[in-house]
C-alpha positions in Angstrom: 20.2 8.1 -17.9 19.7 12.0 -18.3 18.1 14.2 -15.8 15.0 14.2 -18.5 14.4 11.2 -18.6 15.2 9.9 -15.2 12.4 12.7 -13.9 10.1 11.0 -16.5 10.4 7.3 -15.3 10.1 8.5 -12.0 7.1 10.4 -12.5 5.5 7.7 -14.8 6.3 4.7 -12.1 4.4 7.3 -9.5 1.6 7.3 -11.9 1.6 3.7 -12.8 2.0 2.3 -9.2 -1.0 4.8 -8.5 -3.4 3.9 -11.3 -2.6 -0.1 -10.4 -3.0 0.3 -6.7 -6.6 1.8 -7.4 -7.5 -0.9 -9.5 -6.7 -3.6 -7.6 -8.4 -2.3 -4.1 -11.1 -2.1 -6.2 -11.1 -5.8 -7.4 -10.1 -7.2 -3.8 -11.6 -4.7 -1.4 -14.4 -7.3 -0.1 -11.6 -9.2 0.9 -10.2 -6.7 2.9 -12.9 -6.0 4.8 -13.8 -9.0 6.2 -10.2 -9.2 7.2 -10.4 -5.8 9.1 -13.6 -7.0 10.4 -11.7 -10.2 11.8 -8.6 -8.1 13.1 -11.2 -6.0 15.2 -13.7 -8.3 16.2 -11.9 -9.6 19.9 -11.6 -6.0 20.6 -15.1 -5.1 19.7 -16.8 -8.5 21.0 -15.8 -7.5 24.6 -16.5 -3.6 24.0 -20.1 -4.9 23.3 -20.4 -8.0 25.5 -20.9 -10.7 23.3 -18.5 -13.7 22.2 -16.5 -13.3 19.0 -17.8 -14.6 15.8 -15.6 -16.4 13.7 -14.8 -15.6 9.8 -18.7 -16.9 8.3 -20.3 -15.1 11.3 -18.8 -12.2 10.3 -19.9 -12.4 6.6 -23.2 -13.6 7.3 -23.9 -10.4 9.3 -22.5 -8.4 7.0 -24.4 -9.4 4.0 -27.4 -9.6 6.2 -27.3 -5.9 7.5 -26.0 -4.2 3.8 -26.1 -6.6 1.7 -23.2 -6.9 -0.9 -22.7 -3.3 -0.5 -21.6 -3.8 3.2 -18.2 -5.4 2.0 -17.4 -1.7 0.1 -17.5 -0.3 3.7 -14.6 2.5 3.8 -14.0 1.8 -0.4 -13.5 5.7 -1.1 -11.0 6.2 1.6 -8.8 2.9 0.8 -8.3 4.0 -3.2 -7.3 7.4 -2.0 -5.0 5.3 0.6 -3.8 3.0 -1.9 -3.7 5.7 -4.1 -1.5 8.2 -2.3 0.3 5.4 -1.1 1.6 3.9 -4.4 2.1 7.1 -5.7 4.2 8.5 -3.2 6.2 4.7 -2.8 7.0 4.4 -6.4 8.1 7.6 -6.9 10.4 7.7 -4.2 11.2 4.1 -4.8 12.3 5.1 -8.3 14.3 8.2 -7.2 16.4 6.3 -5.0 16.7 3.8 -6.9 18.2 6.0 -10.0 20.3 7.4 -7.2 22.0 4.1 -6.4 22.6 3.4 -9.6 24.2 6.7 -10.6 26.1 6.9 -7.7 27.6 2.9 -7.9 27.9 3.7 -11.7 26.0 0.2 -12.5 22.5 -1.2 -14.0 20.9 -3.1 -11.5 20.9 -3.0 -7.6 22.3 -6.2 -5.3 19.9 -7.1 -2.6 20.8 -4.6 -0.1 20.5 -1.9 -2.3 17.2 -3.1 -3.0 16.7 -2.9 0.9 17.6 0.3 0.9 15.6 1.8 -1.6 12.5 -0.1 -0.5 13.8 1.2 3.6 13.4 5.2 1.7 10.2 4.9 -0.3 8.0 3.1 2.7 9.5 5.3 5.2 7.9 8.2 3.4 4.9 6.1 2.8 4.4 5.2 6.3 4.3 8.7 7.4 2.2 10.5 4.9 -0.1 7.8 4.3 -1.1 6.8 8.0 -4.0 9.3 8.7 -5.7 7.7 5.6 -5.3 4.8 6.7 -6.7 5.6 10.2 -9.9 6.9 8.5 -10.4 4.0 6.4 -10.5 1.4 9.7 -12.3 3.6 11.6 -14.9 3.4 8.7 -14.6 -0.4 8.0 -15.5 -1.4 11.4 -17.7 1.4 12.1 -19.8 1.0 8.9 -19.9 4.8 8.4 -21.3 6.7 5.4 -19.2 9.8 6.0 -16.3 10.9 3.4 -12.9 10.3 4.0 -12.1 13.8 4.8 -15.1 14.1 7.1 -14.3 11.1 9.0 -10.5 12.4 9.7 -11.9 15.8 10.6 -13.9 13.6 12.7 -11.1 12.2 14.4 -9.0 15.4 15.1 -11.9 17.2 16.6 -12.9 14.2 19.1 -9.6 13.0 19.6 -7.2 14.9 19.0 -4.6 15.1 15.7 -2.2 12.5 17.0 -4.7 10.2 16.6 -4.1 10.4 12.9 -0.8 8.8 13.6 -1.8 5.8 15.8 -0.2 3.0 14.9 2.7 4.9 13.3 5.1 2.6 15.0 4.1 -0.5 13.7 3.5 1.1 10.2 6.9 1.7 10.5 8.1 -1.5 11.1 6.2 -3.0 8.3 8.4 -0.7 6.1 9.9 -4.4 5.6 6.8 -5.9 4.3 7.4 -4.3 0.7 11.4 -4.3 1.2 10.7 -8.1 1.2 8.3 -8.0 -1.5 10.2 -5.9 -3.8 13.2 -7.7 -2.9 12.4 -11.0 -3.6 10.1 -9.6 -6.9 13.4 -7.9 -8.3 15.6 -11.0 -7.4 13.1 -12.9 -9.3 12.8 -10.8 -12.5 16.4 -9.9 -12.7 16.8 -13.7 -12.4 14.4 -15.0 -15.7 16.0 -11.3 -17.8 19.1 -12.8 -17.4 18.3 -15.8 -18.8 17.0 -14.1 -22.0 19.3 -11.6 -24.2 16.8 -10.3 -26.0 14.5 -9.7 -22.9 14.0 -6.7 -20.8 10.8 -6.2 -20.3 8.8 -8.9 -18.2 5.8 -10.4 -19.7 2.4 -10.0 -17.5 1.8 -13.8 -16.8 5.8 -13.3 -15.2 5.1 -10.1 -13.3 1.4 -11.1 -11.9 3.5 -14.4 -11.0 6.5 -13.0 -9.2 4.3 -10.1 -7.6 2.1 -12.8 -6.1 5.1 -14.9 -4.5 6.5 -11.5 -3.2 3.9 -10.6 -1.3 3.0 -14.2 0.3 6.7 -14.1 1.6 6.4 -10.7 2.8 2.3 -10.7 4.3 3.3 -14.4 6.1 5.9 -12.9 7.9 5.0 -9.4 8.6 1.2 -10.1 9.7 1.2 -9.9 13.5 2.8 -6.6 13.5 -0.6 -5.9 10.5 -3.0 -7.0 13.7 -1.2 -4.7 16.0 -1.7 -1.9 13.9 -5.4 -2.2 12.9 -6.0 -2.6 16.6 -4.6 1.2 16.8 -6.1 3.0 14.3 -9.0 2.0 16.4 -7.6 3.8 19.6 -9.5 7.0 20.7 -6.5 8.7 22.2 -2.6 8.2 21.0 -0.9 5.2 21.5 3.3 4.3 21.5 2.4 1.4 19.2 5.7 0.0 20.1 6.9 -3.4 21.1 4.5 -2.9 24.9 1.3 -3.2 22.6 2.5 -6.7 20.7 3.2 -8.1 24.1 0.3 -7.0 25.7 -1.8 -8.1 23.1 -0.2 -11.7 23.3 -0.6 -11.3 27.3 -4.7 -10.4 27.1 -5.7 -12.6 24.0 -3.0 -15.0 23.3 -0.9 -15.7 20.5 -3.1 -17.1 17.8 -5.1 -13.6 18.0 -2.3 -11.8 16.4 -3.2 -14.3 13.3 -7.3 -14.0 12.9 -7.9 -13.1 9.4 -4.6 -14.7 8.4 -6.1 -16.7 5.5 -8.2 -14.1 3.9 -5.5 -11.5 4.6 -3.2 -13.5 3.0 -5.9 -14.5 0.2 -6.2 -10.5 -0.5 -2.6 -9.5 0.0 -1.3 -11.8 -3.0 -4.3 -10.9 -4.9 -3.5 -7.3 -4.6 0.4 -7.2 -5.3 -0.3 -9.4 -8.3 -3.0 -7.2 -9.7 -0.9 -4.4 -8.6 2.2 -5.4 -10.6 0.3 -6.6 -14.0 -1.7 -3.3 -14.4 0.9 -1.1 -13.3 3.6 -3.1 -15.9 1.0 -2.2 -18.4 0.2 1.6 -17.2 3.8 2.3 -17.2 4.7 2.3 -20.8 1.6 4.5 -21.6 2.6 7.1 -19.0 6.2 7.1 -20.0 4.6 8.1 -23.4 1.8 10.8 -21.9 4.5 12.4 -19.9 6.8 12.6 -22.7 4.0 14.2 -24.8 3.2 16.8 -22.2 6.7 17.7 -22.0 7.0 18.5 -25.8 4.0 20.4 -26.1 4.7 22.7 -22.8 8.4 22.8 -24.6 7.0 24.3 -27.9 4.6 26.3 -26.2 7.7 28.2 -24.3 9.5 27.9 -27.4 6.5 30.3 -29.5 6.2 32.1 -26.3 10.1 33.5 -26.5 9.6 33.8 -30.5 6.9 36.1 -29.7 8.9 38.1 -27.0 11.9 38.4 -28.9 9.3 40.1 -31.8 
């Protein structure tokens, strides 16, 4: 692949992975907050003195105070999240990916080179992404009305910037949530294009399929660390987020608390990755083709722009 176009599919899978992330927060987001809600509520409950309420409780409350609104808590700050996140993952995810395959000289990467990849992009992700992240929980659970900006601004100026980065650790360990979805989605799709010659493209039905069953794998296995994080963004001051705060956890509320939410988590998650992986399939193509347009027009444009000079 030239340099060209190798800048262009990396570029257009940022873009894509963007556009498709935004879309499907926006279609699942209720979901999610009900499961931040659910992460939160042991911590809360004994803040405030009251017993926790289970998942309908929750609901009922919510929809009672805000009505359907109420589940769009923190909306604005999870697209820019999703957002920045997919756009930042794929495109990193892509460049190491063309790497790899440059430097081994071959089409399509074995399973540890998918690891690897997926290790680069959500490394990058983690870190960049986190003090979005910490906004948007803070204004889930909070119910605030406040941008995203002025909720991190917030943040720094009552507790400090560090703050932004609570739950880093754990972030960082979950790197292998979308190593194992990506994973087990490109084992998957390699496997059906090389049953087909003429195939190499998925279809939608296949791609909202496999990016479902990727992410049920990954979200079932990853989640407790998921519970340990959320608990962090809520921190006021900076936390290690290491292996002390899953044990403690376990040690103060017991296992099963690393799992509340599960269901709807889960519910959302699949949801998600499968809405995620249709739309971006089918925003990919179209900015392959914007980018490429761009590119020819700011090429003539330099091109009448030297005719001119050399006049």
């Amino acid at each position: 692949m030239s340099k060209e176009k190798t800048e262009v599919s990396e570029l257009a899978s940022a873009i894509a992975g963007a556009g498709g992330g935004a879309l499907s927060m926006m279609l699942t987001y209720p979901l999610v907050t009900v499961t931040t809600k659910l992460q939160a509520e042991e911590k809360i409950s004994q803040r405030e003195g009251r017993e926790k309420r289970n998942a309908a409780d929750v609901i009922k409350e919510l929809f009672k105070k805000n009505g359907i609104t109420g589940f769009y808590n923190g909306l604005e700050s999870a697209i820019y999240g999703m957002t920045i996140t997919n756009f930042i993952y794929y495109y990193f995810y892509e460049w190491a990916t063309n790497s790899v395959k440059r430097i081994c000289q071959h089409d399509r990467l074995s399973t540890l080179e998918s690891m690897f990849t997926g290790a680069i992009a959500g490394s990058a992700t983690a870190i960049t992404s986190n003090p979005i992240w910490v906004a948007n929980t803070r204004m889930t659970v909070v119910k605030s009305q406040k941008t995203t900006l002025a909720t991190i601004l917030e943040i720094v100026e009552k507790d400090g910037i560090f703050t932004l980065f609570s739950g880093l650790k754990p972030a960082l360990v979950l790197v292998v949530n979308p190593i194992i979805q990506y994973t087990a989605f490109e084992k998957l799709k390699n496997l059906v294009l090389s049953k087909s010659s003429s195939k190499k493209v998925l279809s939608p039905g296949w791609t909202f399929l496999f990016g479902a069953m990727g992410k049920l794998l990954a979200t079932g296995l990853t989640y407790p660390y998921i519970t340990v994080k959320t608990r962090l963004h809520l921190e006021n001051e900076k936390r290690t987020g290491d292996g002390s705060s899953f044990f403690q956890l376990i040690k103060r509320e017991g296992i099963s608390s690393l799992y509340n939410g599960i269901s709807y988590k889960l519910a959302q998650s699949i949801l998600t990755a499968a809405f995620l992986f249709y739309f971006k399939e089918g925003f990919n193509s179209w900015a392959v083709r914007i980018l490429k347009f761009i590119r020819q027009l700011l090429l003539r444009k330099s091109k009448l722009q030297l005719n001119v000079a050399n006049k």
